[in-house]
DRENVONU-895184 format. One line per field, with one value per atom (N, C-alpha, C): residue number from 1; atom name; x, y, z. Coordinates in steps of 0.001 Angstrom, whole numbers, plus 500000, padded with zeros to 6 digits. Atoms other than C-alpha are relative to their C-alpha. Layout:
BEGIN
n <- c(NUM:...)
atom <- c(CA:...)
X <- c(X:...)
Y <- c(Y:...)
Z <- c(Z:...)
//
This chain:
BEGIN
n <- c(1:1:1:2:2:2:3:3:3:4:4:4:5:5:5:6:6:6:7:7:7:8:8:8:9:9:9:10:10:10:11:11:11:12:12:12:13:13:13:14:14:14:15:15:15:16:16:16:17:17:17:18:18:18:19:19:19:20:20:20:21:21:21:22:22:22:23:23:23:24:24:24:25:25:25:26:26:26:27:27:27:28:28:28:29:29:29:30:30:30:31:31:31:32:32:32:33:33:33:34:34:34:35:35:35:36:36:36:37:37:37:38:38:38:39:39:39:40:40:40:41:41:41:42:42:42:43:43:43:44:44:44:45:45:45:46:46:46:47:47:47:48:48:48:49:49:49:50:50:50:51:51:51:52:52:52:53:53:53:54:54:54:55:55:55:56:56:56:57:57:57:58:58:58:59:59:59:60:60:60:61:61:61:62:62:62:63:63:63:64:64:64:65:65:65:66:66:66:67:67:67:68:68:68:69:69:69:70:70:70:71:71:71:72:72:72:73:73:73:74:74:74:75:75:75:76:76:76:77:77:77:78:78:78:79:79:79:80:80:80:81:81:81:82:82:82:83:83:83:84:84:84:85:85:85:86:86:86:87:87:87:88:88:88:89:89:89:90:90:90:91:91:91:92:92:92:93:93:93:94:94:94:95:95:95:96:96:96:97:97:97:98:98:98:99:99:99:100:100:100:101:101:101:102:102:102:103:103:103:104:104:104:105:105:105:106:106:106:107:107:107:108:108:108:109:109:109:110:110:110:111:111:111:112:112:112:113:113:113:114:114:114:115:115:115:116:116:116:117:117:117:118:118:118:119:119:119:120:120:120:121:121:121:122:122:122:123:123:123:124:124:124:125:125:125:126:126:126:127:127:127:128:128:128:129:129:129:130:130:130:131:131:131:132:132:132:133:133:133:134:134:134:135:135:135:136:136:136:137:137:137:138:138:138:139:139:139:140:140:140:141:141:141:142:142:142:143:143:143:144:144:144:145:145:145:146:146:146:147:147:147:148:148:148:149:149:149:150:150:150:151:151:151:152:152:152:153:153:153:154:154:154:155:155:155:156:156:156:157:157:157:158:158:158:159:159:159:160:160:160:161:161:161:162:162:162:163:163:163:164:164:164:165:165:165:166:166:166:167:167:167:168:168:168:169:169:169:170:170:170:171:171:171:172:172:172:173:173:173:174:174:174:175:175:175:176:176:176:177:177:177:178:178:178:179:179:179:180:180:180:181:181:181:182:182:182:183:183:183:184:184:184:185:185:185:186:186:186:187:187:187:188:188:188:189:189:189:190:190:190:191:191:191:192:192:192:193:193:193:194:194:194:195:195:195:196:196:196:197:197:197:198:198:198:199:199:199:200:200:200:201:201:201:202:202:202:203:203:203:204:204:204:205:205:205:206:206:206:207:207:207:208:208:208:209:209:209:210:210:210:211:211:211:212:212:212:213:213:213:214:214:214:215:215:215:216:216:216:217:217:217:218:218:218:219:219:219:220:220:220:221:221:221:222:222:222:223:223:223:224:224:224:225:225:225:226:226:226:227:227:227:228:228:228:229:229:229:230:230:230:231:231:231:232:232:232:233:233:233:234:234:234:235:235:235:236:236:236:237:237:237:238:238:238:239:239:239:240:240:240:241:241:241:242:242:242:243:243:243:244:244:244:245:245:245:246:246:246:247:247:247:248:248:248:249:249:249:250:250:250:251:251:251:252:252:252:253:253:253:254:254:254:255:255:255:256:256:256:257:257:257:258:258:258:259:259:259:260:260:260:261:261:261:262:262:262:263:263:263:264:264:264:265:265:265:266:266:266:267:267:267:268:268:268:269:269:269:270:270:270:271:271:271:272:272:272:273:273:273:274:274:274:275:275:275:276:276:276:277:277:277:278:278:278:279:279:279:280:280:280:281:281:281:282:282:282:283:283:283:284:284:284:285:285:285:286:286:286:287:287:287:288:288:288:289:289:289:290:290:290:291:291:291:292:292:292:293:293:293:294:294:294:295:295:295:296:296:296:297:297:297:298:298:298:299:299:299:300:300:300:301:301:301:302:302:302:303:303:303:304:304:304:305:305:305:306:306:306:307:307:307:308:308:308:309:309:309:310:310:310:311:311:311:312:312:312:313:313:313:314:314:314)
atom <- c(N:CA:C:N:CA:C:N:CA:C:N:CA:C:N:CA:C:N:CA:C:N:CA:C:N:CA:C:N:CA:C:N:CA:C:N:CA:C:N:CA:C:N:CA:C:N:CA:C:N:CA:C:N:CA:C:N:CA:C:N:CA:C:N:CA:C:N:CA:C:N:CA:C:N:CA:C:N:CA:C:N:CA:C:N:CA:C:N:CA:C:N:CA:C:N:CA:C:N:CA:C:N:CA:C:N:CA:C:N:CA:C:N:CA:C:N:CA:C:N:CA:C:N:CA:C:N:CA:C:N:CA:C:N:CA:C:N:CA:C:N:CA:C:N:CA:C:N:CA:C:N:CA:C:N:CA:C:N:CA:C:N:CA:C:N:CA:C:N:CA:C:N:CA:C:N:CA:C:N:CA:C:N:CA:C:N:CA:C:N:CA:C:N:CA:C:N:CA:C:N:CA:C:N:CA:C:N:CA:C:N:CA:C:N:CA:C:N:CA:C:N:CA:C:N:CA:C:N:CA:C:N:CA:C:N:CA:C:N:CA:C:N:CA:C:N:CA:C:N:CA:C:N:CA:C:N:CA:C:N:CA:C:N:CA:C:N:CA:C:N:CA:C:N:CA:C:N:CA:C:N:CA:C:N:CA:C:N:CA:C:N:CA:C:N:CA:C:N:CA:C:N:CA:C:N:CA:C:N:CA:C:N:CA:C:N:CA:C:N:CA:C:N:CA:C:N:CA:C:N:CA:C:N:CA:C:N:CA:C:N:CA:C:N:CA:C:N:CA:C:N:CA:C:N:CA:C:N:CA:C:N:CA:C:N:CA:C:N:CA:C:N:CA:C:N:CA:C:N:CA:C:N:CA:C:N:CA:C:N:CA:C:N:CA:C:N:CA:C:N:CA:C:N:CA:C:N:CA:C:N:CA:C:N:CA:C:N:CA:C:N:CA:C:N:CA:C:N:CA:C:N:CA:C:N:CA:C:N:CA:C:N:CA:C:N:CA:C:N:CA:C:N:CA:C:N:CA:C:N:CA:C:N:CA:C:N:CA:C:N:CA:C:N:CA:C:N:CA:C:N:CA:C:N:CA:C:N:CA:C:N:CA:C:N:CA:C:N:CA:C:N:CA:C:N:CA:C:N:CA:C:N:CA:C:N:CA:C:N:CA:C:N:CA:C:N:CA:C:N:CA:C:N:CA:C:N:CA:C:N:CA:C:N:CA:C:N:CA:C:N:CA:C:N:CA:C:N:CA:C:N:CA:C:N:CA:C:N:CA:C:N:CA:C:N:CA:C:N:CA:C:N:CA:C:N:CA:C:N:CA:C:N:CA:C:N:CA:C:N:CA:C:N:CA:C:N:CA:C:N:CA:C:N:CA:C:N:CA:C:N:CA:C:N:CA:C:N:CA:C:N:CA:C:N:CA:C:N:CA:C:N:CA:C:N:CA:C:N:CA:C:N:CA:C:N:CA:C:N:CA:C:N:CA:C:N:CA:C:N:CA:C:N:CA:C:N:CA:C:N:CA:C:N:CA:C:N:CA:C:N:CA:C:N:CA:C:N:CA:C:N:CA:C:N:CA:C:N:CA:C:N:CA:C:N:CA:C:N:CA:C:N:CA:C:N:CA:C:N:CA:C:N:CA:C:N:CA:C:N:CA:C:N:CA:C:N:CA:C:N:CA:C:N:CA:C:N:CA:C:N:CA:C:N:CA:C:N:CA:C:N:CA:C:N:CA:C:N:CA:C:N:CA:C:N:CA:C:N:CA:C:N:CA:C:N:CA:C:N:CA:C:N:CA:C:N:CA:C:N:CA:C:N:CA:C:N:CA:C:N:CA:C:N:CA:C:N:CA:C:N:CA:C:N:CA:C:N:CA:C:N:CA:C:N:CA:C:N:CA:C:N:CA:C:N:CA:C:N:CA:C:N:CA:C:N:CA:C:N:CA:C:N:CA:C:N:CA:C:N:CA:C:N:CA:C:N:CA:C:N:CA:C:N:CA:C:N:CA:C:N:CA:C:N:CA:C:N:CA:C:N:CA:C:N:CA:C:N:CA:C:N:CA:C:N:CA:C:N:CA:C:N:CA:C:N:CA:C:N:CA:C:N:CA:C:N:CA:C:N:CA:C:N:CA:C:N:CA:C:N:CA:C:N:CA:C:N:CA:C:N:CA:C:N:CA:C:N:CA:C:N:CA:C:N:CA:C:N:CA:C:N:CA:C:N:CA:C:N:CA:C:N:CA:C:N:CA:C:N:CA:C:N:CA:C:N:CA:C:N:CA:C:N:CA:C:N:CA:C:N:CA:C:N:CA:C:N:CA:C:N:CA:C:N:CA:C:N:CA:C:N:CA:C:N:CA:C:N:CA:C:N:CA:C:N:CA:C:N:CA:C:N:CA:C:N:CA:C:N:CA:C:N:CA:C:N:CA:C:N:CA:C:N:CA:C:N:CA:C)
X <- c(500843:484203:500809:499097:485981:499068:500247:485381:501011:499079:486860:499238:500217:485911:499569:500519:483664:501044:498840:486397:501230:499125:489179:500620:499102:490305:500365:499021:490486:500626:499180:492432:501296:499046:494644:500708:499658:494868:500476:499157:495615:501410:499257:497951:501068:499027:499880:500442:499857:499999:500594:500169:500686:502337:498906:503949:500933:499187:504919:500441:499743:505100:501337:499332:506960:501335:498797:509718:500713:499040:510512:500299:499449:510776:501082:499108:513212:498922:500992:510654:498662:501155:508264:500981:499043:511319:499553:499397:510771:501013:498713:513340:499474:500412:512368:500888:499527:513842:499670:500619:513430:500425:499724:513255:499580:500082:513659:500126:499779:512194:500088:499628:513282:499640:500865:511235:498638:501069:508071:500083:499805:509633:499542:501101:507788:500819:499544:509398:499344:500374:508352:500452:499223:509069:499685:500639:509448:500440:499938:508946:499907:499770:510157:499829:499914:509280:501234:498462:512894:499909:499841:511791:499992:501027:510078:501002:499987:510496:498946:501640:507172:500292:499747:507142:498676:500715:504925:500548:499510:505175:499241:500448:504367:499893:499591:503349:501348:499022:504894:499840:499794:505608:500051:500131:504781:501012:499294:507394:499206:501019:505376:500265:499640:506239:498686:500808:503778:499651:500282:504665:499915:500269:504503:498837:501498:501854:500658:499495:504732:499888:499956:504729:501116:499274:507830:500198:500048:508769:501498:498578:512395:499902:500278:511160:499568:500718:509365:500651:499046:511812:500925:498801:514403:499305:500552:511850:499838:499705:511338:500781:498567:515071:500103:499610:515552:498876:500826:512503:500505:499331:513892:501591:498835:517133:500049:500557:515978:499219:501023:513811:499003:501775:510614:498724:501650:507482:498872:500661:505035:498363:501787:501586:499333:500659:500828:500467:499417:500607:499132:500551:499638:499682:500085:498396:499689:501172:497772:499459:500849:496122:500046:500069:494990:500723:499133:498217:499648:499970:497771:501110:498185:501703:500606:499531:502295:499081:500656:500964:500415:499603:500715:500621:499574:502493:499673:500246:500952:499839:500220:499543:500953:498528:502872:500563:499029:504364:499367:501372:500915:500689:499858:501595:501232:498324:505685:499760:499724:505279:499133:501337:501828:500122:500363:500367:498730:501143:496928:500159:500169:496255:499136:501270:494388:500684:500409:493507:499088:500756:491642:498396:501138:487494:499696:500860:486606:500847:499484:488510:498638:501357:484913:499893:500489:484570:500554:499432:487198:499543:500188:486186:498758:501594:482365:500549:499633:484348:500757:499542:486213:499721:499917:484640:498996:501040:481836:501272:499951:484480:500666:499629:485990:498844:501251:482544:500548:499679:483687:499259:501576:480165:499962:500413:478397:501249:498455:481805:500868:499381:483804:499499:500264:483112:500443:499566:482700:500011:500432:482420:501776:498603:486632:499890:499933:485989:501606:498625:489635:500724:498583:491514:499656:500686:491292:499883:500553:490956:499688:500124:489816:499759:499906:490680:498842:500514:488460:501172:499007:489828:500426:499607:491470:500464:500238:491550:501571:498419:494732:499655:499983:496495:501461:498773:499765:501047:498985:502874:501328:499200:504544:500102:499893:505082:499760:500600:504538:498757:501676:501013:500360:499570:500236:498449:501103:497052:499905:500370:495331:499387:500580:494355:499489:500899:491817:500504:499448:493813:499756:500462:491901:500102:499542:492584:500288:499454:494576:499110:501075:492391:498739:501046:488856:500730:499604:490748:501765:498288:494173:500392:499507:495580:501274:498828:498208:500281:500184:499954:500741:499054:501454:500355:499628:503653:500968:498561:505627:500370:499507:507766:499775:500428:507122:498706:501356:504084:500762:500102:503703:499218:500904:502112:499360:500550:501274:499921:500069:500531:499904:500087:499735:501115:498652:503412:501147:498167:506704:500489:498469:510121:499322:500302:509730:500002:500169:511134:499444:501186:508534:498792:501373:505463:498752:501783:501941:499667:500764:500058:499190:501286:497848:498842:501089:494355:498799:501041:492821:499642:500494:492147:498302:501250:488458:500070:499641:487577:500445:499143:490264:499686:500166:490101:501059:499069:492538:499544:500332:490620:499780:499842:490352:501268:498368:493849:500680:499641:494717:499764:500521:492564:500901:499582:494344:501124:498601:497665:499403:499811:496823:499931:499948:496290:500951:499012:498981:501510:499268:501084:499522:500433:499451:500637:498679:502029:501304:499130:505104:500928:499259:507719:501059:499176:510147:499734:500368:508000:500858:499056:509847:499082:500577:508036:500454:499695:508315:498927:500915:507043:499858:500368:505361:501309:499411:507255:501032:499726:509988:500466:499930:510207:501665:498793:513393:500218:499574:513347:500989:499249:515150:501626:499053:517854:500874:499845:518176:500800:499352:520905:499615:500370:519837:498495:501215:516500:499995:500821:514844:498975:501617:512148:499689:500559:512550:500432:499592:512007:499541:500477:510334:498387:500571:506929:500501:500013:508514:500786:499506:510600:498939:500939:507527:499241:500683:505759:500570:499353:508761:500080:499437:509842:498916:501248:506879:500056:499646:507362:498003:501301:502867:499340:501309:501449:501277:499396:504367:499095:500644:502874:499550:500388:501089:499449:501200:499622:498881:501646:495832:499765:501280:493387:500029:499702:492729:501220:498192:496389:500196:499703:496836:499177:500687:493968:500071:499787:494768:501256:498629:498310:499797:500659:496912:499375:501010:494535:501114:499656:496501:501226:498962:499862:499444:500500:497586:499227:500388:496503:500997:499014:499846:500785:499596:500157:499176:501049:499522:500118:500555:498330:501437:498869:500939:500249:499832:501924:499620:500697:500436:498998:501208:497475:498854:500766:495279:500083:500015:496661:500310:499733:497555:498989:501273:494171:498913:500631:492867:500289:499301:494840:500026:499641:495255:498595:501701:491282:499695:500475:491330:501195:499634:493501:501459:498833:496801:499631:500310:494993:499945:500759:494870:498995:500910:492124:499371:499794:490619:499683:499635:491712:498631:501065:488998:500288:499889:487996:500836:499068:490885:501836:499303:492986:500926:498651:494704:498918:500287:494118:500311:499768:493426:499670:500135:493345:499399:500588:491437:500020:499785:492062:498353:501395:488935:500364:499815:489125:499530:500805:488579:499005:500705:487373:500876:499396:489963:500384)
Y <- c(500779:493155:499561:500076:491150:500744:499677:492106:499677:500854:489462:499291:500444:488593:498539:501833:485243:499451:501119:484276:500299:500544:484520:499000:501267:481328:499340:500330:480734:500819:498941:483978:499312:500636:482354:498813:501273:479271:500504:499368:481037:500711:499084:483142:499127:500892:480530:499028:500658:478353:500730:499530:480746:500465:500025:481666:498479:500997:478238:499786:499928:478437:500297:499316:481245:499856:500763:479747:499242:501259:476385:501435:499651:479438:501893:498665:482304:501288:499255:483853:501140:499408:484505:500377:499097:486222:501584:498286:490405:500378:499621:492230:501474:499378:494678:501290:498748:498322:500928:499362:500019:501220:497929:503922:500190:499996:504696:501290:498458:508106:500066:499839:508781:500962:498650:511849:499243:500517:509625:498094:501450:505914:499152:500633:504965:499311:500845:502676:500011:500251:502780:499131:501013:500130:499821:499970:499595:498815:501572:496090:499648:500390:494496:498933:501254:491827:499627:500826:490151:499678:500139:489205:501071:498562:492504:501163:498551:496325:500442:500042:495985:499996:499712:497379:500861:499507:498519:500708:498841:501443:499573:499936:500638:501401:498812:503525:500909:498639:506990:501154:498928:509660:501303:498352:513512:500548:499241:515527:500855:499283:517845:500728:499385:520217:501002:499943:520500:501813:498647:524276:500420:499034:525806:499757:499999:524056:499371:500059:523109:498837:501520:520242:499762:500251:519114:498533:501045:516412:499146:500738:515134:498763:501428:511599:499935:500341:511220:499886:499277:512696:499158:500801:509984:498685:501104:507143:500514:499877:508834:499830:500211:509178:498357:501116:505425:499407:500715:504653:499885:499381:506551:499407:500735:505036:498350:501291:501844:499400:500211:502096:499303:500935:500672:500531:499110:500918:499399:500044:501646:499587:500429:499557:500328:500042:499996:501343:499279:502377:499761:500617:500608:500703:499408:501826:499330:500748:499549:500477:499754:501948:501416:498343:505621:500231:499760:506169:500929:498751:508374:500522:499877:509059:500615:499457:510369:500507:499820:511859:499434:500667:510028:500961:499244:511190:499356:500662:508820:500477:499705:511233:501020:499871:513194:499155:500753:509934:499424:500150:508998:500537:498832:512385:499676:499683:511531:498564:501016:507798:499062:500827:506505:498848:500927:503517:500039:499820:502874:500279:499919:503909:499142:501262:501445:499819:500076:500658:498735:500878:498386:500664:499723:498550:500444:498848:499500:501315:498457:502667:500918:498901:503793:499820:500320:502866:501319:498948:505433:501301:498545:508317:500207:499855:507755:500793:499930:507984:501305:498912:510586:501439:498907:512762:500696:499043:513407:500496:499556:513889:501462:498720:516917:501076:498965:517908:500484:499437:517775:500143:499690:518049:499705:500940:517046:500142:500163:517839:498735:500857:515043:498316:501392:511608:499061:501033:508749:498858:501247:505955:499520:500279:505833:500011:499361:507247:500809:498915:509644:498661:501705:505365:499893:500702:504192:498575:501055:500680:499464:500589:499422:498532:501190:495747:499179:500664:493264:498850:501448:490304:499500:501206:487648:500074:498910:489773:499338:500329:488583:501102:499587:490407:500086:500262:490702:501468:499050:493140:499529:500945:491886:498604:501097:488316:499673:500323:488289:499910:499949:487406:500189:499107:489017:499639:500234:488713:501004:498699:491761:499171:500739:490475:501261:498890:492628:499169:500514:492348:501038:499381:494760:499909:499522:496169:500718:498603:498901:500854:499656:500109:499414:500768:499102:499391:500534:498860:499616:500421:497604:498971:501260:495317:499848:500598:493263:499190:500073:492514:498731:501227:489114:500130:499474:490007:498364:501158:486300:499224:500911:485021:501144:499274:488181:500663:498950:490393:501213:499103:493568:500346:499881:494000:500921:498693:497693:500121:499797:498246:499278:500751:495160:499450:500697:493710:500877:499345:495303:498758:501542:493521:499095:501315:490464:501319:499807:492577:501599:498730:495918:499524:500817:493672:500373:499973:494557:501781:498160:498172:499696:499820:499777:500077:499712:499689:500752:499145:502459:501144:498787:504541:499601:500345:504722:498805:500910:501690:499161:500926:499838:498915:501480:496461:499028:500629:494399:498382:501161:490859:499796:499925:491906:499760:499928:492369:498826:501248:489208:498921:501155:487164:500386:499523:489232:499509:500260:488486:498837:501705:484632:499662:500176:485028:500364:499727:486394:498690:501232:483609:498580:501583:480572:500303:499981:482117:498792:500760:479812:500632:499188:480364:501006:499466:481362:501295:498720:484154:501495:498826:487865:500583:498725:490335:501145:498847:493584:501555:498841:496390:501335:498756:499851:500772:499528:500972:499367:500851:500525:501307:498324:503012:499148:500727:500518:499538:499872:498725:500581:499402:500048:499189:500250:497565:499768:499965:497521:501185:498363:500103:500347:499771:499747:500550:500297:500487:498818:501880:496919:500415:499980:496620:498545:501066:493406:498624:501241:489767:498811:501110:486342:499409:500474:484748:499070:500903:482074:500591:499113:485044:500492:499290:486569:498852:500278:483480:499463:500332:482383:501092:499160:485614:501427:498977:488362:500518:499974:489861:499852:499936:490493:498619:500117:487944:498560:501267:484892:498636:501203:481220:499798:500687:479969:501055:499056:483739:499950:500140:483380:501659:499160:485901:501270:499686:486916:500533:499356:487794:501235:499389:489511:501277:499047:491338:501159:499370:492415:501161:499132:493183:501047:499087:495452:501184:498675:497429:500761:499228:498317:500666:499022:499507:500948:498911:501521:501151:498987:503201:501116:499231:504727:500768:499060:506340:501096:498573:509500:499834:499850:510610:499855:499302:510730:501361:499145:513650:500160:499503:514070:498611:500671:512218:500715:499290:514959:500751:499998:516062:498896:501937:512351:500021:500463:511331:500943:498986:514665:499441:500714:513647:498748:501266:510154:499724:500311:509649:500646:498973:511921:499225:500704:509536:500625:499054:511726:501512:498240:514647:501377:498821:518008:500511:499809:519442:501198:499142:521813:501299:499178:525174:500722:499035:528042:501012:498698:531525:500215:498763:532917:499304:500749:530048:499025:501066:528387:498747:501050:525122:499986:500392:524138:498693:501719:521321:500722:500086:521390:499168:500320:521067:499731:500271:519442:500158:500218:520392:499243:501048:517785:499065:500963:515182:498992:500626:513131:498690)
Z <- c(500915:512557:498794:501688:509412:499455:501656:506111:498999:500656:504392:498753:500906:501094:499091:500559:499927:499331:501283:497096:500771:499527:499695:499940:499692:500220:498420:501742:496057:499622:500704:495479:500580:499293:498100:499428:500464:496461:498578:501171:493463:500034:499868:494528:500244:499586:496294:498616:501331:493099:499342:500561:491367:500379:499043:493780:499854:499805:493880:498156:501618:489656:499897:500201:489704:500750:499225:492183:499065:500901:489575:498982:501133:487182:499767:499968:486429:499656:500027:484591:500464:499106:487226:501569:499629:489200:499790:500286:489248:500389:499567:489271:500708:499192:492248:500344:499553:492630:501115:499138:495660:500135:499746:496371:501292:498877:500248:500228:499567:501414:501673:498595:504769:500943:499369:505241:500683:499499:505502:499654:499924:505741:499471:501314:502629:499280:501654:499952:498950:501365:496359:499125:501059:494130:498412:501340:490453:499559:500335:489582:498486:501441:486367:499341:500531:483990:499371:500490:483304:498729:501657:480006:499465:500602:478812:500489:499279:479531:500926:498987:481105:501479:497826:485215:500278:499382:487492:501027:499126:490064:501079:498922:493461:501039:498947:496432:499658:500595:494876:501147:498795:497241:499414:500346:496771:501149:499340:498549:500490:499508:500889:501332:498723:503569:500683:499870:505860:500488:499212:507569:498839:501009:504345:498891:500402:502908:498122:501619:498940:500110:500496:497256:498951:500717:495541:499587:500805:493250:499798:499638:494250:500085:499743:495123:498709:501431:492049:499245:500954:489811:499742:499928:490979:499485:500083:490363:498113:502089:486438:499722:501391:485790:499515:499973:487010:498579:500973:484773:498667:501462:481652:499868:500412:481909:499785:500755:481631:499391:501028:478887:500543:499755:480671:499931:500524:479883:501305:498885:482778:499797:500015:482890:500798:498560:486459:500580:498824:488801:501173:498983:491702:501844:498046:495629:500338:499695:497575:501417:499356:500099:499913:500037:500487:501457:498986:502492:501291:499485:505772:500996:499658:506241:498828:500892:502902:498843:501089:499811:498818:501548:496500:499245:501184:493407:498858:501042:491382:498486:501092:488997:499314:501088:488111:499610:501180:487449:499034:500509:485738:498471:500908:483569:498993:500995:482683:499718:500226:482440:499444:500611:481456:501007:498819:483226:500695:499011:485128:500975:498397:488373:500183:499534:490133:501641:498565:493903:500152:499909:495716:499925:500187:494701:501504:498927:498375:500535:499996:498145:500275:499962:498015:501170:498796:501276:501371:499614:502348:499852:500494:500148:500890:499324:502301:501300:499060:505336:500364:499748:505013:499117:501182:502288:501054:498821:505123:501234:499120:507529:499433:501419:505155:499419:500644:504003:498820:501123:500908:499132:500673:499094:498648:501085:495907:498569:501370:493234:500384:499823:495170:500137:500850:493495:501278:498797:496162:499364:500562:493588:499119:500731:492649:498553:501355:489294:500054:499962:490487:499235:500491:489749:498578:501682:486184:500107:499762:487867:501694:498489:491129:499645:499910:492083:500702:499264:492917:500972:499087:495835:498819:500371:493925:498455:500971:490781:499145:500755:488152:498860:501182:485795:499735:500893:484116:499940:500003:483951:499003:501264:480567:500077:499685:481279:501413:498697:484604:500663:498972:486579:501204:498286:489530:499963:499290:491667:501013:498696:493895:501087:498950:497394:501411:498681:499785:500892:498804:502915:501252:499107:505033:501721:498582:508968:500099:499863:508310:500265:500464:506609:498933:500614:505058:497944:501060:501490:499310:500192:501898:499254:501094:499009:499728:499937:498951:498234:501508:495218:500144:500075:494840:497964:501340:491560:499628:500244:490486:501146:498372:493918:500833:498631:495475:500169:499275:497447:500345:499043:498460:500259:498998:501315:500532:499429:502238:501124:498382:505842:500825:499192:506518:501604:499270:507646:500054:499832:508960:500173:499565:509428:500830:499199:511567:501440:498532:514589:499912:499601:514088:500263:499880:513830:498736:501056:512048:499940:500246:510951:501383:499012:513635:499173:500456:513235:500714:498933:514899:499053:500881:511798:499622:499712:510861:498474:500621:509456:500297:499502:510813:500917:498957:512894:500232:499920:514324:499702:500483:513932:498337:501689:510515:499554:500537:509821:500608:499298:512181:498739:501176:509398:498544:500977:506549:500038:499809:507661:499691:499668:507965:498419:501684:504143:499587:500432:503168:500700:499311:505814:499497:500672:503674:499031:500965:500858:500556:499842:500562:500054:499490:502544:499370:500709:499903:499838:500600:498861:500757:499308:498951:500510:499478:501094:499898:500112:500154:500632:498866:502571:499632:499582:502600:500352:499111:505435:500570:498651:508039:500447:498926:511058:500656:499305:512318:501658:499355:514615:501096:499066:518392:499626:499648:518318:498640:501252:514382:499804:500850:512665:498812:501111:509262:499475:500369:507695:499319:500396:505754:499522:500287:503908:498791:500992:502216:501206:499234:504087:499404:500307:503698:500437:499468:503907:501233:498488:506459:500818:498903:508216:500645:498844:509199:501011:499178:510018:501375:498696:512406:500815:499212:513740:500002:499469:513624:501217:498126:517085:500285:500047:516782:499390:501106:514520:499283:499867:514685:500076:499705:514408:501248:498721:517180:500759:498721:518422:499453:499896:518709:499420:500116:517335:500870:498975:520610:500485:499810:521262:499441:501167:518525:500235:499732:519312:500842:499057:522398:500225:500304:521893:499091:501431:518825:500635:499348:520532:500756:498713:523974:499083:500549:521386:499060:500608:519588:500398:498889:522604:499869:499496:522932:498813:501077:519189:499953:499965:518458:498288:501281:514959:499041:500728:511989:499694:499576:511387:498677:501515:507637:499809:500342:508361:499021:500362:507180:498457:501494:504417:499060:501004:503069:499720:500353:503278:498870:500975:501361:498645:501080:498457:499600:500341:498614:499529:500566:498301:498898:501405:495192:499088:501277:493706:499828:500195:494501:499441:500442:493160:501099:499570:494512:500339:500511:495580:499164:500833:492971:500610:499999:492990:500387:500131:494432:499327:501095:492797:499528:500023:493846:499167:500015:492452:500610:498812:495392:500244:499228:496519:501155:498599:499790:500575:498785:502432:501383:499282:505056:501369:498344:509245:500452:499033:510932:501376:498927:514661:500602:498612:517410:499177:500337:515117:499614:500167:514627:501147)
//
């Protein structure tokens, strides 16, 4: 079923305008830092206004080992020094989905760096979804009160001199947002490299005609635009990891979701390769966390926090 947003096609038109600006101008250039964890094939980025000290923090990664149950702060830690050495000052701290491959760290870098958290507005849509499947009962807030902003579609706002625009690009999952920051996006789950293809959408929530239509919004960007990705698992015939390409790389070379495949296609091809995944392997505890906003959950009597295994419901 979509769930595609009435003011679509003017966020689009904004966005794209907006893209094509920032092309004639240096100005509307970020200067894009990437942090590549290789434990959970995540990228984090810390995007800069070229004029300003002004940046935003894209998808932060909690270090997390799952047999023992710790949480360390090594990824993070490297994304503060870089911050602190270049005097920037953090506005954003951006998700653009309640990851279920990693755990946020948003709110330690929250804690050392200041900055909003913010998500896309149907985050609530998640916390419904999975706060019943958790049974996490009347203390856990389903209305994204954990964000200090949730995005509407089409939504502008600014990162020192730079405008940026939030775009509900749902499939993944029900609240996946895509950031168009200047000449570049990032995309979240939507898009891998040209030759990995598209996110699955077999999480709950998820839809592949949804995300078929999502993509096609994000592919009415001009071609120039940078893509900057989530993820890359690397391609087979690829040596490197990647995580940065082109609006008109994906729309030529996409191996899923290339010009000229149908809907239908897309669809099909979507479903039957998502037959043949199995779960991530920190689905369960991602999603605990990530729906709390990167938080923990709070501590019982005895003081420990826990996470919680649902059998045979997944």
């Amino acid at each position: 079923m979509r769930d595609l947003n009435p003011s679509s096609d003017a966020a689009v038109i904004g966005a794209t305008a907006m893209v094509n600006d920032a092309l004639r101008r240096a100005a509307g250039r970020p200067s894009v830092r990437a942090f590549f964890d290789e434990a959970t094939f995540t990228v984090t980025y810390v995007v800069r206004d070229p004029t300003s000290s002004a940046c935003a923090i894209i998808d932060t990664v909690l270090d997390y080992d799952p047999a023992s149950g710790r949480t360390s702060h090594g990824s993070a830690d490297t994304v503060i020094a870089y911050v602190r050495a270049e005097g920037l000052e953090v506005l954003w701290q951006l998700e653009t989905h309640a990851h279920a491959d990693h755990l946020s760290a948003a709110p330690y870098l929250q804690s050392a760096l200041s900055g909003r958290l913010a998500i896309g507005e149907n985050i609530v849509r998640v916390q419904e979804t999975f706060g019943n499947l958790f049974n996490t009962g009347p203390d856990f807030a389903r209305d994204g009160r954990q964000f200090d902003h949730l995005f509407k579609d089409g939504e502008r706002f600014t990162i020192g001199g730079l405008e940026a625009i939030a775009l509900h690009v749902p499939g993944h999952t029900p609240a996946c947002m895509a950031y168009v920051v200047g000449d570049a996006v990032f995309v979240g789950d939507t898009l891998f490299m040209p030759d990995y293809g598209t996110a699955r959408c077999d999480f709950p929530g998820g839809d592949a005609a949804t995300l078929y239509h999502s993509i096609q919004r994000l592919l009415e960007l001009p071609d120039e635009t940078r893509v900057f990705l989530c993820h890359d698992y690397k391609a087979p015939e690829r040596k490197a990891f990647a995580w940065e390409t082109t609006i008109g790389a994906q729309r030529r070379e996409n191996i899923h979701v290339h010009s000229g495949v149908s809907e239908a296609d897309f669809v099909a091809l979507r479903q039957a390769r998502d037959r043949t995944l199995g779960m991530p392997r920190l689905i369960l505890p991602s999603v605990q966390v990530n729906m709390r906003a990167g938080h923990l959950p709070e501590p019982e009597d005895n003081g420990v926090r826990y996470l919680k295994i649902p059998f045979n419901a997944v």
